[in-house]
N, C-alpha and C positions, 0 to 999 in steps of 0.2 A: 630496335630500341629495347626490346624485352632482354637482348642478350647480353643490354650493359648493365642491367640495374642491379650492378653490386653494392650496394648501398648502406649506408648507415641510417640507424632508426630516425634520426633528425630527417634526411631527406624522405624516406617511408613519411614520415607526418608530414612535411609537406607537400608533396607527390599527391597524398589524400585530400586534405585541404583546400589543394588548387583545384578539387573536379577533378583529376584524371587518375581515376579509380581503375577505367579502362584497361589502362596498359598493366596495372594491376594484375588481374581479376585471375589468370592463367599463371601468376608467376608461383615457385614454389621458394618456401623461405627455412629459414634458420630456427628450432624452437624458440631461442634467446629473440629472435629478432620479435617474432611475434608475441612474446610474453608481454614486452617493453612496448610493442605496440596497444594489442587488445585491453592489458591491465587497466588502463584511464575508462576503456568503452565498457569494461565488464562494469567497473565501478560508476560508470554515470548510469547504466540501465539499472544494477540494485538498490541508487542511490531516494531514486522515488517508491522504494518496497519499504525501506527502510523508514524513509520519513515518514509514513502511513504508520509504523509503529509509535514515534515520537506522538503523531498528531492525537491518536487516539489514547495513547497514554496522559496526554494533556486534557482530552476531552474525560477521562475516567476521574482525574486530579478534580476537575470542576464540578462533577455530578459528584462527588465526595463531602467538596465544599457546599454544595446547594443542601445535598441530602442531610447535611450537618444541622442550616440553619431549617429543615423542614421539622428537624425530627424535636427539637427548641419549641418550632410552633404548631406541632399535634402532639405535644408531648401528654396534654390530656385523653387524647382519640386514641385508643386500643386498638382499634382497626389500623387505623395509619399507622401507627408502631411496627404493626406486626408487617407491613409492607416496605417499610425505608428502611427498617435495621439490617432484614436478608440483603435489600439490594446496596448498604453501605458497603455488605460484610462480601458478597458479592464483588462490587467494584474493587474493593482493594484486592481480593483474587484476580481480578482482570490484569489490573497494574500491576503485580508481582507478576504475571505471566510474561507482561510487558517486556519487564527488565530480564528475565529469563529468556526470553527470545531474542534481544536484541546481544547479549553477552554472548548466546550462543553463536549466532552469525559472526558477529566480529569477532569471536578467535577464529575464525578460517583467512581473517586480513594478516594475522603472525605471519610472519616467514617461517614460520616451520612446514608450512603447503605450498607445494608447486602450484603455479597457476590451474590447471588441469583437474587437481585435486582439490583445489581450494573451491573453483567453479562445479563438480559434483555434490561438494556435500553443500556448497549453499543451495542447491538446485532442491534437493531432499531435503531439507528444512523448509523450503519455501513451497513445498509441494506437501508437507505435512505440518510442520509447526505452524504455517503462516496461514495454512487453510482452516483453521482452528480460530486465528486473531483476526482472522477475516470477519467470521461473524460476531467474535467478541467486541470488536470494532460496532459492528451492527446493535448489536444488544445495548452497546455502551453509548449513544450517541441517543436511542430514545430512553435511556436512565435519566439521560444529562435533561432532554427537553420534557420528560415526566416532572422529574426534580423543581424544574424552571417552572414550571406550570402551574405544580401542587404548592411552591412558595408565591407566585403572584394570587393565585387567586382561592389563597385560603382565607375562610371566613370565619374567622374567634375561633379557630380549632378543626374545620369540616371542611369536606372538600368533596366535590358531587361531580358527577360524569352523567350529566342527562341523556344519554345514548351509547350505555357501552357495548353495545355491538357495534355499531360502526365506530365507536374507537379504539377496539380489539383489532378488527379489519384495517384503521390505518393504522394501526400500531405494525402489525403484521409485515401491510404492503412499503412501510418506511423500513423494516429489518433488513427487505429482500432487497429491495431500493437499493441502500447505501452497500449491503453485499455483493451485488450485481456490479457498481461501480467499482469496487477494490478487486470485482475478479478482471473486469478488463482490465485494468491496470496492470494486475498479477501477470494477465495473459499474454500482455505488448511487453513489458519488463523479460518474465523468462522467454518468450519468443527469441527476443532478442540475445538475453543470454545461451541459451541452447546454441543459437546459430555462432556465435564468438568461440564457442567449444568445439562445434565441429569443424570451425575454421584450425583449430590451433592443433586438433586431431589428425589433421589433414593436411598440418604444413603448408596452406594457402590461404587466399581472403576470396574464395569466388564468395562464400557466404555474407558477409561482409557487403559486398558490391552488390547482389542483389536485394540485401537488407539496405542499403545507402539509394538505393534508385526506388524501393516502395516504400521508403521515409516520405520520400518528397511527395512521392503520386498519392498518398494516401493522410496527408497530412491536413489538407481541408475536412478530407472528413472525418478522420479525430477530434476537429475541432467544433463542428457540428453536433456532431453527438456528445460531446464535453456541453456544447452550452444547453442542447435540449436535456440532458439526464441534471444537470444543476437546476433549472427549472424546475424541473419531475420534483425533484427532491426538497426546492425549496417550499413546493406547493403541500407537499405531502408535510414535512413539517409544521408548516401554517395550520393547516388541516387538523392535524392529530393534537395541536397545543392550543385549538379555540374550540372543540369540541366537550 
């Protein structure tokens, strides 16, 4: 069977598709064949790095608009001034950052990169650029539920934190929280991409096959730790915004 599969990339897809990745896994292929292959799978593994970008550049949009109307109502408090105008001027350095990294990535989607080349230099922005927006992510997500907080529960101008040490500490332990969640992310995203490269290095899919069989085995508990780390996180924001 292995010594017929001369094939066109339509039957490659669905060859994969049907489960029999097997007869696969040994075969050796065509660069063409595998570019037209893996392109879809490089682009669905970056596709959730990417929207991690979007999200948080929407969540920096909205700490912009809260810190707007906070700064309206301490506009008498000097104190409060001197904290929501850095963190306005601040955010919008987030956001530009935003769109500077997401410009960056997607010119390596041009056709002026081979696949090979395309998937090295995303590899090295996501291993430098994106480990940077990771915590910007983080910083920017308790601006937004700061922002949320100081506008509900300001009173004629004043706004009091009856225990700021502990809401230093959960300020702190939600930073590392929501950083901890975008690095596994980061971590199963380029895992995955790495292995699509060594595949296309390699002129085969063994990579591929054993990335397609510890999807499955390992897929409960992705999703275990998805729903306890969103718990973690929702408690911790609770936490940090009634304090």
């Amino acid at each position: 069977m292995h010594e017929d599969l001369n094939m066109e990339n339509g039957d490659l897809i669905r060859i994969w598709n049907e489960g029999n990745q097997e007869i696969l896994k040994d075969r050796r292929f065509e660069r063409s064949e595998l570019e037209a292959f893996l392109k879809p799978k490089v682009s669905k593994a970056t596709l959730s790095l990417n929207l991690n970008i979007f999200v948080y550049m929407a969540v920096q949009l909205a700490a912009m608009v809260l810190i707007g109307f906070d700064l309206y109502g301490y506009r008498s408090n000097p104190v409060m001034l001197k904290v929501l105008i850095p963190m306005f001027i601040v955010c919008s350095f987030f956001f530009s950052y935003g769109v500077f990294l997401l410009s960056y990535i997607w010119q390596f989607n041009r056709g002026d990169f081979d696949l090979v080349t395309a998937i090295n230099r995303k590899l090295k922005a996501y291993r430098r650029h994106y480990e940077a927006w990771m915590w910007i992510g983080a910083v920017s997500s308790l601006f937004l539920s700061f922002a949320l907080n100081t506008l509900i529960d300001n009173d004629q101008g004043t706004f009091r934190i009856n225990r700021p040490v502990f809401f230093a500490v959960i300020c702190l332990l939600v930073i590392f929280f929501i950083y901890g969640v975008q690095k596994i992310a980061q971590f199963i995203a380029v895992r995955q991409i790495r292995v699509y490269l060594s595949d296309l290095q390699n002129d085969a899919l063994e990579g591929s096959h054993r990335l397609e069989k510890a999807k499955r085995k390992y897929l409960v508990v992705y999703l275990i730790i998805a729903i306890i780390l969103t718990i973690t996180f929702i408690w911790g924001i609770i936490k940090a915004t009634s304090t």
